[in-house]
VEXLUMLUM-820290 format. One line per 3 residues: number of its first residue (from 1); their letters; for each residue x, y, z of C-alpha. Coordinates in nm, 4 decimals. Example, Ala and Ser with C-alpha at 12.3 -4.5 7.8 and 13.67 -1.06 7.14 Angstrom:
BEGIN
1) as) 1.2300 -0.4500 0.7800 ~ 1.3670 -0.1060 0.7140
end
This chain:
BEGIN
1) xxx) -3.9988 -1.8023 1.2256 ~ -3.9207 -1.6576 1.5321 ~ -3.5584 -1.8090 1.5089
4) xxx) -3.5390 -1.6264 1.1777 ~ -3.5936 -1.2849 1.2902 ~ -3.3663 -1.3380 1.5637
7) xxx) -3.0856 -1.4870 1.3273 ~ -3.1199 -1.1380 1.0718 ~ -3.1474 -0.9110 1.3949
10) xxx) -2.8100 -1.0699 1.4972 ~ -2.6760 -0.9957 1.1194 ~ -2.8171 -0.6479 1.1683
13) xxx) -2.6237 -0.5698 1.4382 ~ -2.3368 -0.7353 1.3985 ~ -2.3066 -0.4955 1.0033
16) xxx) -2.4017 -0.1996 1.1887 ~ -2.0806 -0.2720 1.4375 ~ -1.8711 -0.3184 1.1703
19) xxx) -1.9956 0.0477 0.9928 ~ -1.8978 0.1762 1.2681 ~ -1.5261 0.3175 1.2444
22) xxx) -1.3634 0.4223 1.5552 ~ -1.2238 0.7843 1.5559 ~ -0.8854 0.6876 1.7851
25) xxx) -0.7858 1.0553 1.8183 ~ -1.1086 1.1438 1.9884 ~ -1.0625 0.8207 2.2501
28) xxx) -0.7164 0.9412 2.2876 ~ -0.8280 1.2810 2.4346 ~ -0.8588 1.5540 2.1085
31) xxx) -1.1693 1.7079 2.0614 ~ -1.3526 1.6093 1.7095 ~ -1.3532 1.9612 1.5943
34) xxx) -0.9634 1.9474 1.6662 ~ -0.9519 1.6395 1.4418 ~ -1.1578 1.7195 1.2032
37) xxx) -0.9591 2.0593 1.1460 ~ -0.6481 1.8164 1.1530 ~ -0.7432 1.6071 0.9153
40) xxx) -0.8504 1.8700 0.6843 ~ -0.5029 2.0538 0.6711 ~ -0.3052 1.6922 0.6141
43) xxx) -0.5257 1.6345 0.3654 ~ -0.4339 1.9927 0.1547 ~ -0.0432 1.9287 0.3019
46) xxx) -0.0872 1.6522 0.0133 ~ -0.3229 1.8161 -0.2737 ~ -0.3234 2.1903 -0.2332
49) xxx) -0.0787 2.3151 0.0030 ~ 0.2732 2.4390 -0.1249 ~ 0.4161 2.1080 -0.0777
52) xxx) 0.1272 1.9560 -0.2581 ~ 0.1998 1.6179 -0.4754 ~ -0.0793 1.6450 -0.6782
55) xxx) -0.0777 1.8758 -0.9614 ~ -0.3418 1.9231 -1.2376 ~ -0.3130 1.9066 -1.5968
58) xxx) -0.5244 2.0897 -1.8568 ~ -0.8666 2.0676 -1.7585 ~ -0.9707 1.7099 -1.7499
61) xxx) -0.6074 1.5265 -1.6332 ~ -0.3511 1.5504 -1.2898 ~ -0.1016 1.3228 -1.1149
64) xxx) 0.0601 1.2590 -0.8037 ~ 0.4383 1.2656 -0.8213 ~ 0.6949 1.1723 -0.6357
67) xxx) 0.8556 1.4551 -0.6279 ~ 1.1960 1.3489 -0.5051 ~ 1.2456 1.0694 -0.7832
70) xxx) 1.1117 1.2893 -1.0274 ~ 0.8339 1.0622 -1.1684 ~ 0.4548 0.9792 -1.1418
73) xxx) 0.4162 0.5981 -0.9593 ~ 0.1094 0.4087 -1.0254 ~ 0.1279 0.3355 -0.5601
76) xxx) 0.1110 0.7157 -0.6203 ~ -0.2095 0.7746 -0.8605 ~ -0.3817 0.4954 -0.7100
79) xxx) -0.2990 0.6387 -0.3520 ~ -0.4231 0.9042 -0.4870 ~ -0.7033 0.7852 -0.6231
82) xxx) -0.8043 0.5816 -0.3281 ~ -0.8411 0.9016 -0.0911 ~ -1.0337 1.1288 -0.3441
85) xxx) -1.2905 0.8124 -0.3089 ~ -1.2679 0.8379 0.0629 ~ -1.2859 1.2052 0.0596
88) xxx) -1.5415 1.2246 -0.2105 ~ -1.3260 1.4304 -0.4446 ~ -1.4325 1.3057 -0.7728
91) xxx) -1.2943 1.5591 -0.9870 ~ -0.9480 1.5055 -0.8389 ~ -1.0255 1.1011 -0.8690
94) xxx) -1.1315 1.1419 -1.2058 ~ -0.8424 1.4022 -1.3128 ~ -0.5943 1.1118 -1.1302
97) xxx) -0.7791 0.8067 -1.3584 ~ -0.8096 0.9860 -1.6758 ~ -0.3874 1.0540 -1.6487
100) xxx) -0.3448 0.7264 -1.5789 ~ -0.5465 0.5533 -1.8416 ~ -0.4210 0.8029 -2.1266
103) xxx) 0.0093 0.7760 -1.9889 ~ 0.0179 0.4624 -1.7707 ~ -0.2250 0.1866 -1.8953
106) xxx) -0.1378 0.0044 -2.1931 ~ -0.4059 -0.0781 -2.4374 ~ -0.2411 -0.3313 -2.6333
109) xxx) 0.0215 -0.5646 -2.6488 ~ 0.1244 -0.8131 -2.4005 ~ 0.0954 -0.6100 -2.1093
112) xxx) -0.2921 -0.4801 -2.1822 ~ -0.4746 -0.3472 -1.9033 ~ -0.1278 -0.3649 -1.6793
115) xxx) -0.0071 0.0157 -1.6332 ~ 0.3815 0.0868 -1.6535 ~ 0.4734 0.1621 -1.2960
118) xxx) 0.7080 0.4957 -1.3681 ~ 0.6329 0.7765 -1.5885 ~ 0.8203 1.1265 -1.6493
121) xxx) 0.5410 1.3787 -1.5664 ~ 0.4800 1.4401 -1.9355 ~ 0.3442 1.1139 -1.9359
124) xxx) 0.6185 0.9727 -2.0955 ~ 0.7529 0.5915 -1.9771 ~ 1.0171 0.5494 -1.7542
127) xxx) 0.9764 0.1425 -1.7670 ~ 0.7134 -0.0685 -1.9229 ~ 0.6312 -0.3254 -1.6528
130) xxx) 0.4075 -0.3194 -1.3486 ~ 0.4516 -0.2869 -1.0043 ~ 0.1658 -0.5437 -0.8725
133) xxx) 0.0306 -0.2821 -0.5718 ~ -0.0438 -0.0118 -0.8398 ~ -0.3251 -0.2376 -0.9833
136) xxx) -0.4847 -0.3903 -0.6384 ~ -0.5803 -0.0271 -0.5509 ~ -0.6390 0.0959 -0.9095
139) xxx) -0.9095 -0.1594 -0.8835 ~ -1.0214 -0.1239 -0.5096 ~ -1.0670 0.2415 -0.5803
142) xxx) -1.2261 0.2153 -0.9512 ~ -1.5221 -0.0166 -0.7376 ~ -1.5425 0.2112 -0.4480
145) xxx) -1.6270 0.4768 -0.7275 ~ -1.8529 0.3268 -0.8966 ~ -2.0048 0.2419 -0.5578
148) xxx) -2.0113 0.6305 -0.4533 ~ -2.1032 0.7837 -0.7853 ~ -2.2462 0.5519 -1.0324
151) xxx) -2.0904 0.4578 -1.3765 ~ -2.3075 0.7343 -1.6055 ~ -2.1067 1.0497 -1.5184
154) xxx) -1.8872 0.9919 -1.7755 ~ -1.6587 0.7263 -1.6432 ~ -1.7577 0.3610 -1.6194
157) xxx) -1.5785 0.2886 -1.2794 ~ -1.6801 -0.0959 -1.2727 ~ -1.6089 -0.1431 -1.6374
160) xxx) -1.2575 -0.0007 -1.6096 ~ -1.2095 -0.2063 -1.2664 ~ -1.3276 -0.5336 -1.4673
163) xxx) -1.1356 -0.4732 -1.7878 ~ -0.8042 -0.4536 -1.5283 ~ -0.9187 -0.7339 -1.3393
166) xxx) -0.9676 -0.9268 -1.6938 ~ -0.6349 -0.8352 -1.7957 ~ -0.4614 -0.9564 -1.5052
169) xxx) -0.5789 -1.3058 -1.5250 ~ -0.2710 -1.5786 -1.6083 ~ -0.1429 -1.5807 -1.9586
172) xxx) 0.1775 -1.6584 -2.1567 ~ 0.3685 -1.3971 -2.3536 ~ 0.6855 -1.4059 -2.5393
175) xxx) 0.8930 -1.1562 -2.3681 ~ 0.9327 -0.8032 -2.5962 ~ 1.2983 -0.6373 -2.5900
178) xxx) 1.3550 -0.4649 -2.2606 ~ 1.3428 -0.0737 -2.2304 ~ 1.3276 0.0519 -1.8433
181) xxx) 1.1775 -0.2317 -1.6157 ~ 1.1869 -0.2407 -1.2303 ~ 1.4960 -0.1562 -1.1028
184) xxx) 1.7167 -0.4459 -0.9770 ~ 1.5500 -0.7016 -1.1950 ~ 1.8834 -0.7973 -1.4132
187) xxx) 1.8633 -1.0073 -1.7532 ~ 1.5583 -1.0876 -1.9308 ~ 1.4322 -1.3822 -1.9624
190) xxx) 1.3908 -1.5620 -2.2959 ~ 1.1206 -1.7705 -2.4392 ~ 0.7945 -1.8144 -2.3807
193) xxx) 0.6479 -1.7010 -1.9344 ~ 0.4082 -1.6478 -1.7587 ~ 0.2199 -1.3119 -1.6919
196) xxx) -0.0295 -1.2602 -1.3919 ~ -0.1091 -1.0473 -1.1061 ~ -0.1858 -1.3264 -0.8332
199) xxx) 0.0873 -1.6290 -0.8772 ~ -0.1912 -1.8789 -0.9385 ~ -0.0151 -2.1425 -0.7355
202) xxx) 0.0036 -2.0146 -0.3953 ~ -0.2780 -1.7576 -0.4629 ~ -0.0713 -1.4303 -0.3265
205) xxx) 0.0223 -1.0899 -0.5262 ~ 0.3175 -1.1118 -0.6941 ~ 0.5868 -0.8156 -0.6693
208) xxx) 0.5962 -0.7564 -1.0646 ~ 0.3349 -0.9503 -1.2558 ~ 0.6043 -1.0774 -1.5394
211) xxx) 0.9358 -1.1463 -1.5161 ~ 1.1600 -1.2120 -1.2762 ~ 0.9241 -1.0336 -1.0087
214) xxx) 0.6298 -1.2800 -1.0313 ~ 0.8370 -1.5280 -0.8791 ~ 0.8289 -1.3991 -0.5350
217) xxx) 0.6029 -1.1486 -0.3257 ~ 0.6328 -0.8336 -0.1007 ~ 0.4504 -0.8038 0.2028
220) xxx) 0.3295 -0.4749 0.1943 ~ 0.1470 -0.5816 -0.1026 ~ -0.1106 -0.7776 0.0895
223) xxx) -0.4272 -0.6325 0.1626 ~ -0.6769 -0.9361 0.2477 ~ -0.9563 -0.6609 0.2757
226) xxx) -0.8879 -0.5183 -0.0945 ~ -1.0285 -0.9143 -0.2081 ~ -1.3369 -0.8839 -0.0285
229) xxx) -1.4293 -0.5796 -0.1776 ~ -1.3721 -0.6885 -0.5101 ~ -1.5568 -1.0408 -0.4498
232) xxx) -1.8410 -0.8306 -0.3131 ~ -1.8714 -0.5636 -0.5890 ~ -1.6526 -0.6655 -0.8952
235) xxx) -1.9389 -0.8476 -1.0723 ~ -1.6700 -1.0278 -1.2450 ~ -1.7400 -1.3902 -1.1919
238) xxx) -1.4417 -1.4971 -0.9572 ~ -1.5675 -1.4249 -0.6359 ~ -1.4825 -1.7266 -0.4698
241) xxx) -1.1477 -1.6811 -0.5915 ~ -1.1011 -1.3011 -0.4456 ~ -1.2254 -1.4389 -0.0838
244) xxx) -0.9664 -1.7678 -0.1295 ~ -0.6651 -1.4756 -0.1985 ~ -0.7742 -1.2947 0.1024
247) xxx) -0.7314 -1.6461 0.3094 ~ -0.4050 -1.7103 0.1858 ~ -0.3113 -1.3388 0.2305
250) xxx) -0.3570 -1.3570 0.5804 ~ -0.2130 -1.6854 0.5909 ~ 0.0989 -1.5581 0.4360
253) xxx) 0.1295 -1.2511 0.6860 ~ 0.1320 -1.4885 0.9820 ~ 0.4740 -1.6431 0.7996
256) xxx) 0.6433 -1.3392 0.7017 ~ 0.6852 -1.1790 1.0150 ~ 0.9169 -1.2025 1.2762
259) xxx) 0.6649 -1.2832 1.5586 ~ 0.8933 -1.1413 1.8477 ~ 0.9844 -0.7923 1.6764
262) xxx) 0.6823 -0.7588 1.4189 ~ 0.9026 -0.6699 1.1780 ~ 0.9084 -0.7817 0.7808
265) xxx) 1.1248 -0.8130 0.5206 ~ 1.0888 -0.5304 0.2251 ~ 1.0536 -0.8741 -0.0366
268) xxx) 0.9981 -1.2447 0.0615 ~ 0.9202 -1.5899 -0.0865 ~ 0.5725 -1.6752 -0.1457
271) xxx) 0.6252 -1.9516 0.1666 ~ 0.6864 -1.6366 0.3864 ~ 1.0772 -1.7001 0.4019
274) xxx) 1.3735 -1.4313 0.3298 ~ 1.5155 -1.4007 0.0056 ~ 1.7358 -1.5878 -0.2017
277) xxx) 1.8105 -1.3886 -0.4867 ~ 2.1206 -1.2497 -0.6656 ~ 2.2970 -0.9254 -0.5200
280) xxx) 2.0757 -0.6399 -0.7049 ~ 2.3001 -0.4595 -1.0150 ~ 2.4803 -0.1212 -0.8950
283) xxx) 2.5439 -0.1983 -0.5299 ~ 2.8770 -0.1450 -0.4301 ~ 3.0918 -0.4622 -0.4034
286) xxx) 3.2120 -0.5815 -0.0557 ~ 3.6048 -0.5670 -0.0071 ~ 3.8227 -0.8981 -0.0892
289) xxx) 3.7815 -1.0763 0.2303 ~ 3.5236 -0.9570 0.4001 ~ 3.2007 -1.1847 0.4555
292) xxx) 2.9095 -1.1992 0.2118 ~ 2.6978 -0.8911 0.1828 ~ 2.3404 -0.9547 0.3410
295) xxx) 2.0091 -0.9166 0.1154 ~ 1.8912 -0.6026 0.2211 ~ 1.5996 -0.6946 0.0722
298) xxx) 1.4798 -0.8814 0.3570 ~ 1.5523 -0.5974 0.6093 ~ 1.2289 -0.4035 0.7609
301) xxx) 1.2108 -0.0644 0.5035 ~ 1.0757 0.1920 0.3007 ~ 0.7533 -0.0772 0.1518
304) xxx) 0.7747 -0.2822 0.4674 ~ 0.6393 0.0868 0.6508 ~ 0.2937 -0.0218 0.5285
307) xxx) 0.2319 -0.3386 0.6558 ~ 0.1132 -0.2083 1.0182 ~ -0.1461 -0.0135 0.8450
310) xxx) -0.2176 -0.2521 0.5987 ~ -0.3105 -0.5021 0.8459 ~ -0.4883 -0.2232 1.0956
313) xxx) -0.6878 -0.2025 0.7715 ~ -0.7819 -0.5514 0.7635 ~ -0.8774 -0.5539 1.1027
316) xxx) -1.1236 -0.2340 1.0724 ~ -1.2673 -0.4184 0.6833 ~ -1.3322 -0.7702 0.7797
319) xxx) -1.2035 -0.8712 1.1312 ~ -1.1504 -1.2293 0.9716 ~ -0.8369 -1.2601 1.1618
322) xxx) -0.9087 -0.9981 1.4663 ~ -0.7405 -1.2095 1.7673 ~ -0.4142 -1.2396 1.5559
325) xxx) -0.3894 -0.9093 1.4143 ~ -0.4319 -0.7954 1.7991 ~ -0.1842 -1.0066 1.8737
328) xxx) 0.0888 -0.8144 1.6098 ~ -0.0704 -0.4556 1.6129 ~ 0.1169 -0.5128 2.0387
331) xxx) 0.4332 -0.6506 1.9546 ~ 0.5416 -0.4216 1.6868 ~ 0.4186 -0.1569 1.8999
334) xxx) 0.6537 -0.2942 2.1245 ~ 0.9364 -0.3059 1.9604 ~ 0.9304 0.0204 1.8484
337) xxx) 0.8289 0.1251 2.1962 ~ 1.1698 -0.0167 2.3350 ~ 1.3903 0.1967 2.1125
340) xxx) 1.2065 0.5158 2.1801 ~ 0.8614 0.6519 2.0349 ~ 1.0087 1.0062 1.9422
343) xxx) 1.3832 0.8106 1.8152 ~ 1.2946 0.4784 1.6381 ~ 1.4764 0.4382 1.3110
346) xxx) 1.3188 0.3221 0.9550 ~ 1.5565 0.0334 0.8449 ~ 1.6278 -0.2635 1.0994
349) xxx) 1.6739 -0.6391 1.0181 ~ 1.3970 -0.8569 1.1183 ~ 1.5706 -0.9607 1.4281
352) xxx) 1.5421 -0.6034 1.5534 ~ 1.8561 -0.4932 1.5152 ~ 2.0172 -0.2782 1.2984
355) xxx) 2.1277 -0.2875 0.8949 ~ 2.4963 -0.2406 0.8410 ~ 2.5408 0.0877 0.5951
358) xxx) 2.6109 -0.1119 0.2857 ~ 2.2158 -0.2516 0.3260 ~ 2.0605 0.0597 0.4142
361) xxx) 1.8176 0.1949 0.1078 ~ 1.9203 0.5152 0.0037 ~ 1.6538 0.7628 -0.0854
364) xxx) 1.6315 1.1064 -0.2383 ~ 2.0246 1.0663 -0.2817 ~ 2.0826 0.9877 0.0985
367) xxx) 2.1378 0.7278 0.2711 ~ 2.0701 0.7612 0.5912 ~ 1.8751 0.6327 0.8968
370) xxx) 1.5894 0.8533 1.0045 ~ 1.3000 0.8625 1.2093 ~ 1.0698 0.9106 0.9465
373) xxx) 0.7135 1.0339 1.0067 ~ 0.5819 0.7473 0.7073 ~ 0.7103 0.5107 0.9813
376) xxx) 0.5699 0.6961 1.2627 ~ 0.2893 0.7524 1.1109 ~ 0.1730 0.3479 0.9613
379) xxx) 0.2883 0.2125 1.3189 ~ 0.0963 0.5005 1.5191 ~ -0.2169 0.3324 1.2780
382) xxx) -0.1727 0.0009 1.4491 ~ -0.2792 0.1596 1.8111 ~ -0.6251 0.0833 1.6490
385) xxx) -0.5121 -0.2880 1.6792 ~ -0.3918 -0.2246 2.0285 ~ -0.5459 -0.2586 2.3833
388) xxx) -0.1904 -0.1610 2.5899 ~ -0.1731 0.2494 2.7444 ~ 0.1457 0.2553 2.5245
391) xxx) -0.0812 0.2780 2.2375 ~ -0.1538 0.6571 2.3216 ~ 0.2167 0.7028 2.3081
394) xxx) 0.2267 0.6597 1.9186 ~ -0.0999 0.8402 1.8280 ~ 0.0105 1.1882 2.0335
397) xxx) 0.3359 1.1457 1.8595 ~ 0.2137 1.1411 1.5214 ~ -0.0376 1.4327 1.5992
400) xxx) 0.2727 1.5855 1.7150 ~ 0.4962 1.5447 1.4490 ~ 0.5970 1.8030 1.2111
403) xxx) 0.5929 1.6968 0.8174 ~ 0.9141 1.9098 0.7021 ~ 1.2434 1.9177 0.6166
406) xxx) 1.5342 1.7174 0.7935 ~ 1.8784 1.9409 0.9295 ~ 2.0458 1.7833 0.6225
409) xxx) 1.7267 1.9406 0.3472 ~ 1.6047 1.5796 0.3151 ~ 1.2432 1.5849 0.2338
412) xxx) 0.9812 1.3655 0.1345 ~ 0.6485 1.5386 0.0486 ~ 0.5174 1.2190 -0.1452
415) xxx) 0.5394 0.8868 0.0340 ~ 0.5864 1.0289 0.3754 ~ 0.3066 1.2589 0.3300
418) xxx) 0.0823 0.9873 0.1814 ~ 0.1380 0.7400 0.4733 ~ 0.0948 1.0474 0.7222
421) xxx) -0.2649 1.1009 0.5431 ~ -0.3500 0.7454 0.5469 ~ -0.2532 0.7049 0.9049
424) xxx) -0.5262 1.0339 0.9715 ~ -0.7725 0.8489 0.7718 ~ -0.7782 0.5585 1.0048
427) xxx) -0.7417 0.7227 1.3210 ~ -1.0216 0.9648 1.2655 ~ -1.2276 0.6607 1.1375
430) xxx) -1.2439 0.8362 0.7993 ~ -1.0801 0.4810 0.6071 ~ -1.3770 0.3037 0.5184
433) xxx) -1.5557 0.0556 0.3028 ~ -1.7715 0.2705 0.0269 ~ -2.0633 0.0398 -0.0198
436) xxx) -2.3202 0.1106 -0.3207 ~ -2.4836 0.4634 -0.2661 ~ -2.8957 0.4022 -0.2392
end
């Protein structure tokens, strides 16, 4: 008996040190009124200030746009509708879901419960087929709502997160005629293939669920974390299954980065290697003579950004792989340390060094090199990961950094100022797990 008591006071304290979030800017120095305040006006920079990315519709609908590319994303509405959970914002979370359901989600066909990953803000399909990291946080956030608000306010959060998570499970479909699709993805297949959101062999997300994408992964797609919650709350039946993905996500993380630069590729095989895939359709052909043109694909970019924060979020969720993530949260640190905390550039190969122009990513119609505050901001949310002084480096320089406009008018309000919130969230402790309200 008395070995019982000891055992669940044990458990007791070791849940109460995980609820307990660490608020990095205060370590750091900065005063919690001072963050608070902070994190407050980042938070309207996204949905209310004049560079907002969220815009209402009517009186029951809104979306988050990215505002450069002209479009609403589903990383976008579920971004979106991850942080009105954190923040408690349920009319904005509910606005966000209701668009999405209504434009984004089919409700029939072969691609039922997936949501088409671009949409003209009229709601009106810019491809058909999904980008796999829309639905892992449409579902992590539908669960963390019905865990904040209950499911009788008029949405049934867990039903909607079980009907997606239903949908997603590993069918065959016979391909319909193309219109849109993920960029880069060239010819359709024929015949009969496969559909599914986790490639049921290796047990990791896939990059598109059908398709040519569902044959390899991206990195910044893996949130081990995301699995847990849904194996703790779905209530759909699989939860063994959700905690076996979150093993092999981590598993796969330890493969598909370079362990002396902690840098990713943007894609990657499901066994963690680079890319072997065809040069993507529309990039410019390398003169007669020249060597091969690399896969840019496989350089550190624009989705690779996440993965420090990704994995800082792992670390604060479930600490299943704590002496590890440690380990990476210091060497990409620094890396990026070494070429200068207020100069580091978004793109670099792997290796460290840097893309050649002809691999570099354009965005917003440049392409450019920058030292983008998204960047700044995901790798300034590792310092949680971090015991080094350097650490303090990167979190005054994001608190530091002004979201605006480059010399040449090159501005990203959406994915730059998402990743800039996130990166608050975590580093005022404000990113947590929303268990079931009592």
């Amino acid at each position: 008996m008395k070995k019982l008591i000891i055992i669940t006071i044990l458990m007791a304290m070791s849940m109460s040190i995980r609820a307990e979030y660490r608020n990095v800017f205060v370590e750091m120095g900065y005063q919690p009124a001072q963050v608070d305040a902070r994190l407050k006006q980042v938070f309207n920079d996204v949905f209310r200030g004049p560079n907002k990315v969220y815009f209402e519709v009517g009186d029951s609908m809104g979306y988050v746009s990215d505002i450069k590319n002209h479009d609403a994303r589903t990383e976008g509405m579920s971004y979106g509708m991850m942080i009105a959970a954190q923040f408690g914002e349920k009319d904005i979370f509910d606005r966000l879901w209701r668009w999405s359901k209504k434009y984004m989600q089919h409700q029939s066909g072969n691609r039922k419960g997936y949501f088409a990953w671009s949409c003209k803000t009229d709601g009106t399909h810019n491809a058909e087929g999904a980008a796999s990291d829309g639905e892992l946080y449409f579902i992590t956030a539908l669960i963390f709502a019905s865990n904040r608000w209950g499911n009788d306010t008029g949405i049934n959060y867990k039903a909607e997160a079980q009907h997606i998570l239903n949908c997603v499970q590993p069918k065959e479909y016979t391909p319909e005629p193309m219109k849109g699709g993920f960029p880069g993805f060239g010819p359709q297949q024929q015949g009969p293939q496969k559909m599914y959101l986790i490639d049921p062999e290796t047990n990791l997300i896939t990059f598109t669920p059908d398709g040519f994408g569902n044959k390899f992964t991206d990195p910044s797609y893996h949130i081990p974390a995301f699995y847990e919650v849904w194996a703790k709350w779905a209530d759909d039946g699989r939860s063994d299954y959700w905690n076996k993905c979150a093993k092999a996500s981590r598993e796969f993380l330890h493969k598909a980065i370079n362990p002396k630069t902690g840098l990713n590729g943007d894609m990657s095989q499901y066994d963690g290697s680079e890319m072997q895939m065809p040069r993507f359709p529309g990039m410019p052909q390398r003169p007669q003579g020249q060597k091969p043109r690399r896969n840019g694909s496989n350089n550190f970019r624009y989705d690779s950004w996440r993965v420090p924060m990704n994995i800082t979020l792992d670390y604060e969720w479930s600490g299943s792989d704590a002496k590890w993530q440690k380990q990476y949260g210091e060497t990409i640190q620094n890396f990026f340390y070494a070429q200068g905390v207020d100069k580091f550039l978004d793109q670099y190969r792997t290796d460290g060094s840097l893309p050649e122009e002809d691999e570099i990513i354009p965005a917003g119609g440049f392409r450019k090199l920058r030292h983008s505050i998204g960047l700044v901001s995901t790798v300034a949310a590792a310092s949680i990961l971090c015991d080094h002084a350097k650490k303090k480096e990167f979190v005054d320089a994001l608190w530091n950094a002004k979201h605006e406009p480059f010399e040449d008018g090159y501005f990203d309000a959406y994915y730059d100022g998402l990743l800039r919130l996130f990166a608050f969230m975590h580093l005022s402790g404000n990113y947590r797990i929303i268990e079931p309200q009592r």
